[in-house]
C-alpha positions in Angstrom: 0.0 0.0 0.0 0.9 3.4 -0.8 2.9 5.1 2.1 3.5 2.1 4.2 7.5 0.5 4.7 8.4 -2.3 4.2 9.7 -5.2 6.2 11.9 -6.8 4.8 14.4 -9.3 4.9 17.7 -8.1 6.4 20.2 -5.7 4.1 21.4 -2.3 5.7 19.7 -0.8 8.8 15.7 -0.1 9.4 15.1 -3.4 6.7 14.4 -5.9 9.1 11.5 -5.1 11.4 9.6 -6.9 14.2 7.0 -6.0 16.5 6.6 -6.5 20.5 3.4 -5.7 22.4 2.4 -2.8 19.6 6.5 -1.6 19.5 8.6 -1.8 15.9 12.1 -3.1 16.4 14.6 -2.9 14.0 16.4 -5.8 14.3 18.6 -5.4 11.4 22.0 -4.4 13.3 21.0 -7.2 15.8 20.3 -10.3 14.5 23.6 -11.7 14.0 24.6 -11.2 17.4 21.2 -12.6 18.9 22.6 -15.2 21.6 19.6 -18.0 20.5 21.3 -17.4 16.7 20.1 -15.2 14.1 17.5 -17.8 12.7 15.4 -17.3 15.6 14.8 -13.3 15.0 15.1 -13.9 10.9 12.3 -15.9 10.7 9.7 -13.5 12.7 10.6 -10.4 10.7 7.9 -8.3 9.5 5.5 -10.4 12.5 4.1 -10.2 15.5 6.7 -11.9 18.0 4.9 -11.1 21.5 4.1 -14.3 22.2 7.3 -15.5 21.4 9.3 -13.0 23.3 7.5 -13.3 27.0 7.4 -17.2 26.7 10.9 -17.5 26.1 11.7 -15.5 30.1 13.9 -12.8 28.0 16.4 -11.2 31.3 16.5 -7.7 32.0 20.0 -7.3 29.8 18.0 -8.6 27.4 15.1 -6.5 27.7 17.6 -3.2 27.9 19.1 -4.4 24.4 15.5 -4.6 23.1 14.8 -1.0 24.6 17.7 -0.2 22.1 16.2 -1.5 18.9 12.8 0.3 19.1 11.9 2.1 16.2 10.5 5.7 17.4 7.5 7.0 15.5 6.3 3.8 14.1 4.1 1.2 14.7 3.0 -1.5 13.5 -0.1 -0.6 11.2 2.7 1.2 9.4 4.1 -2.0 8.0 2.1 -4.8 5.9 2.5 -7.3 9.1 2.5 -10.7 8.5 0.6 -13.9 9.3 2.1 -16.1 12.2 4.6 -18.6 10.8 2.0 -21.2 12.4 -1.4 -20.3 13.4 -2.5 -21.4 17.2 1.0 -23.0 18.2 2.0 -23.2 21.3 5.8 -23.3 22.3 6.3 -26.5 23.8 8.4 -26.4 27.1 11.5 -28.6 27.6 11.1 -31.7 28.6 11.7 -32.1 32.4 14.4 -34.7 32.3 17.0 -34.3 29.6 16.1 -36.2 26.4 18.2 -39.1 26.3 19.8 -39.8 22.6 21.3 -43.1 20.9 20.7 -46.8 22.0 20.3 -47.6 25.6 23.1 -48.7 27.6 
């Protein structure tokens, strides 16, 4: 639509949005350094990643960096947001006991 950004795939700064509880980040600068690899953050640009984010028990450092990214004077209805990657998925929590892997003893 006409006068609306784009998100887009990562290239130079501002290209790779997200959003967080009705916030644009611009996770462009970011991504490669994300400690859970930049996969995680790449696949939920130009989405909706609040679910995502508070599930995951981000720590305050974390949270600070965030504060870093935000994009002032946008939100979201600015960008052509996409669909969930998977519509009504939960994250499912680590198992309790460490999967074991391989034949048993």
């Amino acid at each position: 639509q006409e006068g609306r950004a784009e998100a887009q795939p990562a290239g130079k700064q501002g290209d790779a949005v997200l959003f967080i509880e009705g916030k644009v980040y611009d996770i462009s600068g970011f991504a490669d350094r994300h400690p859970g690899g930049a996969m995680v953050l790449r696949r939920l640009e130009g989405r909706d990643a609040t679910v995502g984010f508070q599930k995951v028990g981000h720590s305050e450092g974390a949270k600070s960096t965030l504060a870093t990214l935000l994009v002032e004077g946008k939100v979201p209805e600015d960008y052509p947001v996409l669909p969930p990657l998977v519509s009504g998925a939960e994250m499912v929590p680590p198992p309790a006991q460490p999967v074991r892997r391989g034949l048993p003893p």
